[in-house]
N, C-alpha and C positions, 0 to 999 in steps of 0.2 A: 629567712624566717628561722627564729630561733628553737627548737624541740626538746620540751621539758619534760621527764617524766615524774609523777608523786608515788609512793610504793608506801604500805601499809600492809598490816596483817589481812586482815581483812574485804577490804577496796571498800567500804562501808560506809566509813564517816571521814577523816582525817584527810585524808589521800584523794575521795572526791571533795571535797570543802576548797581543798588545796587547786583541783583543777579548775574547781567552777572559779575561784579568785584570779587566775591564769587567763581565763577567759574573759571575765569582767575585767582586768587589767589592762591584759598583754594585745585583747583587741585584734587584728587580722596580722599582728606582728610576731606570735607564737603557736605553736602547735601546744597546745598541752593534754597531756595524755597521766592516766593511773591506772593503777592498775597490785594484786595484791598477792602476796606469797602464798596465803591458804585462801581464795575469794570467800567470804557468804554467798554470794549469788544472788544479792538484796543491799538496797541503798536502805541505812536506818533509818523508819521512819524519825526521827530525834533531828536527822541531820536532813532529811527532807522539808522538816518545821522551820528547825533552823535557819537555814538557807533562804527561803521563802520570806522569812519577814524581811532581808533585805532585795525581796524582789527577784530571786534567782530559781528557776524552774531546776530541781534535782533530779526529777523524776526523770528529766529525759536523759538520764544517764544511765550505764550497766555496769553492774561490778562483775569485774573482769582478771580474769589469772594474769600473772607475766610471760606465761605461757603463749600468750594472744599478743603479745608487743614484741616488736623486734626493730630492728634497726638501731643507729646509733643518735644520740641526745646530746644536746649544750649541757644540763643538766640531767642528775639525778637525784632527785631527794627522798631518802626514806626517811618514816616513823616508825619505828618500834618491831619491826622484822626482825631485827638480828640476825643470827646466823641464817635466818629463812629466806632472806634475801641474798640469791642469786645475782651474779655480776651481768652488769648490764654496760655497754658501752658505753662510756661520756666524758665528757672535758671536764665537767665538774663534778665534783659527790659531795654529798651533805648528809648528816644523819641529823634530824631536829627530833629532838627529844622533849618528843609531846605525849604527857599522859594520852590516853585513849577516853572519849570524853560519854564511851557508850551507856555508861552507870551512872554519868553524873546529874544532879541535878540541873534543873534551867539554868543557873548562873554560872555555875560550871562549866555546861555545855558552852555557853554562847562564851565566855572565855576562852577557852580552847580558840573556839571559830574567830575571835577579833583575833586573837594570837597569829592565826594560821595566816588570815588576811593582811597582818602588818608584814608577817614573814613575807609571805608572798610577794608584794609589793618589792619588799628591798630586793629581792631576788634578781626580778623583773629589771629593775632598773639599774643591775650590774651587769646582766648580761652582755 
């Protein structure tokens, strides 16, 4: 099984967006895990709407410090952390340089999210 972590400022929108596609993907063949350098301690409602009209329950996720994830990962991919992101063990790094979609309007938002999902996808299928 292969163990991906998503890393964001926040663990809010991006980073879960990122897992729940990991999940609808990667199916009982990945672990995927996010988690955020500063948490909110709240999934955006924006990213809960989101998510949902393709069918994906967000809610039953929790935003979560890196402080809470350990171990080592096939991947790592952060968004927009920067220097706030702490080294994490993995074979592979990524930094996807995705605006933060928490201001944007609906077309925006849901840009981001198709973005994040194509990403996801290719990811998936290099592992």
């Amino acid at each position: 099984m292969k163990r991906v972590l998503f890393v964001c400022v926040e663990n809010a929108n991006r980073s879960q967006m990122a897992e729940a596609f990991a999940h609808i993907h990667g199916g009982g063949a990945v672990e995927a895990l996010s988690a955020g350098s500063a948490p909110s301690g709240r999934i955006n409602p924006k990213a809960l709407r989101f998510m949902a009209e393709l069918g994906y329950d967000l809610a039953t996720h929790a935003s979560k410090s890196l402080d809470d994830i350990d171990g080592e990962f096939d991947a790592v991919i952060t968004m927009g952390c920067g220097d706030r992101c702490p080294w994490v063990p993995a074979k592979r790094r990524e930094d996807w340089n995705l605006p933060d979609p928490k201001e944007m309007d609906d077309a925006g938002y849901r840009a981001v999210r198709d973005e994040i999902a194509a990403r996801v996808k290719r990811l998936l299928a290099e592992l």
